[in-house]
C-alpha positions in Angstrom: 82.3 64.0 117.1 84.9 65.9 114.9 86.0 68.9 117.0 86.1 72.4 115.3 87.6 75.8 117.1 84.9 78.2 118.8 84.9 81.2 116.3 86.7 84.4 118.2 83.7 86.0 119.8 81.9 83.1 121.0 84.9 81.8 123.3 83.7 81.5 126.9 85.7 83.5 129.7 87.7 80.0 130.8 88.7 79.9 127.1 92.4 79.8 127.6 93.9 78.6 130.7 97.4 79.3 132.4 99.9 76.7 130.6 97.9 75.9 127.7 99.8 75.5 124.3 98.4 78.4 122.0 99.6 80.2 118.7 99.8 84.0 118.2 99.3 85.9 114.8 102.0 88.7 115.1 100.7 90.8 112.8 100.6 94.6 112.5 104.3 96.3 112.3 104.8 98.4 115.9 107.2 99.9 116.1 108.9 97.6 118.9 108.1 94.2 117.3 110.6 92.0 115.5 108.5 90.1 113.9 105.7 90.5 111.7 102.9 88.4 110.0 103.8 85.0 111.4 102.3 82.8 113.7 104.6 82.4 117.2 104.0 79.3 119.5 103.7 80.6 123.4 102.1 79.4 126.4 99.6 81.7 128.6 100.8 82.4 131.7 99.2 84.6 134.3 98.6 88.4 133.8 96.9 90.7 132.8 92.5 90.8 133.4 93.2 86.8 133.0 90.0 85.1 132.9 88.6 88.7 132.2 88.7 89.6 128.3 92.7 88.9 128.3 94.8 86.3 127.9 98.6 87.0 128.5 101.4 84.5 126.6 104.9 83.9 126.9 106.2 83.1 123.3 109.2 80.7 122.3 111.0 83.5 120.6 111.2 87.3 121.5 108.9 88.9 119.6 109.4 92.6 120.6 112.6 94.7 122.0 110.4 96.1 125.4 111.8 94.4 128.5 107.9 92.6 129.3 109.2 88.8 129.3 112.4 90.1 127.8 110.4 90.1 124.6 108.7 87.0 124.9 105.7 88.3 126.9 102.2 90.1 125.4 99.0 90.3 126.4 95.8 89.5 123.7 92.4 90.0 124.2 90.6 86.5 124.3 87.9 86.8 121.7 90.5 88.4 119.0 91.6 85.6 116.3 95.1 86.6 116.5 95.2 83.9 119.2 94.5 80.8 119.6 95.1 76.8 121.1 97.3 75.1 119.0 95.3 72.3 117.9 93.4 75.4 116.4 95.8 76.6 114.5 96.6 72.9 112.9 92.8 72.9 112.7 92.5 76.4 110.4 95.8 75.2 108.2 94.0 72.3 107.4 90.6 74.3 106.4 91.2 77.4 105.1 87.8 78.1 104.5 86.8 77.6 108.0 89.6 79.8 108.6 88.3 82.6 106.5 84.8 82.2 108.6 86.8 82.2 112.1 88.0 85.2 110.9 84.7 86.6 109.8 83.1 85.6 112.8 85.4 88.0 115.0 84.9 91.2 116.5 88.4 92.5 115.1 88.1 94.9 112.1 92.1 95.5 112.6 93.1 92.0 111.2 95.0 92.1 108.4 93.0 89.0 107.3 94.7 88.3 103.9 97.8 88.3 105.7 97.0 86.1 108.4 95.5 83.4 105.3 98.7 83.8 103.5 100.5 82.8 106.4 98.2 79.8 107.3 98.8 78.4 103.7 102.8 78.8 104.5 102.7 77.2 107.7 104.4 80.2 109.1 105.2 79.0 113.0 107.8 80.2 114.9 
């Protein structure tokens, strides 16, 4: 049986565990992020409400200038797209239009969503 990604907001609480591989959609400009609209490689690590709503990463490269991880730590709620295992994201660039339902299917209205497809089409991983 072909295995497909759990759209956003139907991920159980146990979605993401500590050490799992996942991929991060670093979207939105803030003011202390360094990087913008690409997809970073991290691993979750323990923090933050884990197992409750939020799943906290340490990414490969600094992605912020705040001293949290010395830039390589944030914290993501679970059932936003902007994360996600990494067999997931090798999942979406191979079908964008599941990727454009995964998207869909989310509880996040702040997505830049055409953004986060052009970056899946470039195969933008950090």
């Amino acid at each position: 049986m072909k295995k497909i990604p759990k759209t956003p907001k139907d991920r159980p609480h146990d979605y993401f565990n500590i050490g799992d591989p996942v991929v991060i959609f670093i979207g939105r400009g803030v003011g202390c992020r360094i990087v913008n609209d690409v997809f970073v490689k991290g691993r979750v690590v323990s923090g933050y409400r884990y197992h409750n709503g939020c799943v906290s990463v340490c990414t490969h490269i600094p992605v912020h200038t705040k001293s949290y991880l010395k830039g390589h730590g944030l914290s993501i709620g679970m059932s936003r797209p902007e994360i996600m295992h990494l067999w997931e994201f090798k999942y979406l660039c191979k079908d964008l239009d599941f990727a454009k339902v995964f998207l869909e299917k989310s509880y996040s209205d702040k997505t830049n969503k055409r953004k986060f497809l052009t970056a899946l089409k470039n195969g933008c991983l950090f």
